[in-house]
N, C-alpha and C positions, 0 to 999 in steps of 0.2 A: 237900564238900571236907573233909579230915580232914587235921590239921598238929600237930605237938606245941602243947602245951599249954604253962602257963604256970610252973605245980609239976610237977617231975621226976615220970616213971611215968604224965603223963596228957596224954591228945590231944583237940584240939577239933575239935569234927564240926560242920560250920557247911554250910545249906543256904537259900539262895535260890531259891526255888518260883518257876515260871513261871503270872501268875494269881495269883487270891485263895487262897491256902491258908487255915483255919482251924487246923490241929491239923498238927504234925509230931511224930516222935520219929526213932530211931534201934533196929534192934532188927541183934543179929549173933551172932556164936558167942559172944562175951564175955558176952554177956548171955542166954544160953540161949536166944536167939531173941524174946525179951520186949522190948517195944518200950519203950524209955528216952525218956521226954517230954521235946520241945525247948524253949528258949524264944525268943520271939522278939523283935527286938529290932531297932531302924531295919530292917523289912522282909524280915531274913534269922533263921531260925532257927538255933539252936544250942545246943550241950551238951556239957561234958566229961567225961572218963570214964576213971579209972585202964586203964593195961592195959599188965599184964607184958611182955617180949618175947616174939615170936612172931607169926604169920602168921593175918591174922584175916578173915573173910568178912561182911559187911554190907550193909544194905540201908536207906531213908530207906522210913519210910510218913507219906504224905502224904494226911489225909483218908481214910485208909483203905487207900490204895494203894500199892502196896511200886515201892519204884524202884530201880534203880543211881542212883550217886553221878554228876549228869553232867559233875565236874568231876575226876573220877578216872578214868584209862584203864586200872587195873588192875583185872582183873577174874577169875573164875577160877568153874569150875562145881560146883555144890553137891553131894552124893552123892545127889538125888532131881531133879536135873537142872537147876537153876533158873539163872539167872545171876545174879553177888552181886559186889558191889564189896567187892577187896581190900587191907588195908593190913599192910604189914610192920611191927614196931615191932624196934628190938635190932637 
């Protein structure tokens, strides 16, 4: 799930793993694809993260494995084919 955040410019990415997770982050175009460590916190991970306006493609790796967001329906395909959860900001 990704919602604005709390200080203007930045959105939190909050994900609830189905199962034991050990390790989540966040990796997307805002972040050149480099996976941003979540933290986890009552059972749900999370993490926030400035980002200007505009149309941004993302993905959760959880343990290692990359997932759509499954509480986002926006979605959109990558230019190497992949499918990646999308958020507008602006």
């Amino acid at each position: 799930m990704v919602k604005k955040g709390r200080r203007k410019g930045t959105y939190r990415f909050t994900l609830t793993p189905n199962g034991e997770a050990r390790k989540a982050s966040v990796a997307g175009d805002f972040t050149g694809w480099g996976p941003v460590a979540m933290r986890r916190r009552s059972g749900a991970f999370g993490v926030t993260v400035a980002l200007p306006p505009g149309c941004y493609q993302y993905k959760f790796v959880v343990d290692g494995q990359w997932v759509t967001d499954p509480d986002n329906s926006d979605w959109g395909v990558s230019d190497i084919g992949t499918i990646n959860s999308v958020v507008t900001v602006g």
